[in-house]
C-alpha positions in Angstrom: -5.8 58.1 -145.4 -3.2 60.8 -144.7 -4.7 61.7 -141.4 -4.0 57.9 -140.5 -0.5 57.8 -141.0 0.2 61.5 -139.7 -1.9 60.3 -136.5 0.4 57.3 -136.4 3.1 59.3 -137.0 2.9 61.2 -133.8 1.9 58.3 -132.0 5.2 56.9 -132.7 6.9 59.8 -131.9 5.5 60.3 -128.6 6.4 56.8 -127.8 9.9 57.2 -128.9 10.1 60.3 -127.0 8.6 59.2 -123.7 11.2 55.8 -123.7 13.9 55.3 -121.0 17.7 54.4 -122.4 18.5 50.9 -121.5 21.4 51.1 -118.3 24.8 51.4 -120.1 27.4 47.7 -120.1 30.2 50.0 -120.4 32.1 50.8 -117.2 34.9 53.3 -117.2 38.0 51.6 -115.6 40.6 54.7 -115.9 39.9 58.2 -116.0 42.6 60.5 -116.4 42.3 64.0 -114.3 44.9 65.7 -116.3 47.3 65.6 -119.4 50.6 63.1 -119.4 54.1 65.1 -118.2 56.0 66.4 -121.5 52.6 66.0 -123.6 52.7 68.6 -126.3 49.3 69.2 -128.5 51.2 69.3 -132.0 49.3 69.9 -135.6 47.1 67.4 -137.9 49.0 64.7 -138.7 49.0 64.4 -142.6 46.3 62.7 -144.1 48.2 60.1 -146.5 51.0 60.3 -143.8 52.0 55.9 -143.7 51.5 54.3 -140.0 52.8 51.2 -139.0 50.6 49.4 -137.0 50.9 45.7 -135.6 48.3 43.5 -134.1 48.9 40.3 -132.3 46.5 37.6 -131.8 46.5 34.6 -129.8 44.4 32.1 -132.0 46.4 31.4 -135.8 42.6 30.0 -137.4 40.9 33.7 -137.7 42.1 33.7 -140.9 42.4 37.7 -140.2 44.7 38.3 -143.4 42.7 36.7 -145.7 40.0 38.8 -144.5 41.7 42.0 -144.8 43.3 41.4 -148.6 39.5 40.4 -149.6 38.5 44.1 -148.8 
């Protein structure tokens, strides 16, 4: 019984192995060459450091909020 599964163990294996990636959907519409003018690296922003953000949304029935308090 254990030679069964290690046999179909390696038979997955070289199946998984020997698989071609599906083509990537994702296509790369800007590619930056080099860094902004007047960026400067900086250090680690704090870690409980607050940060506003804002999202807009076009549709007012996602019900977003509601989502986000339930969490």
């Amino acid at each position: 019984m254990l030679f069964v599964q290690v046999v179909r163990a390696v038979a997955a294996l070289a199946v998984l192995s020997n698989a071609i990636p599906a083509p990537s959907s994702y296509i790369l519409h800007e590619k930056r060459q080099a860094l902004p003018r007047g960026y400067v690296k900086g250090s680690k922003i704090d870690s409980k450091a607050f940060i506003p953000i804002r999202i807009g949304f076009a549709q007012n029935s996602l019900l977003i909020e509601e989502h986000l308090m339930a969490l």
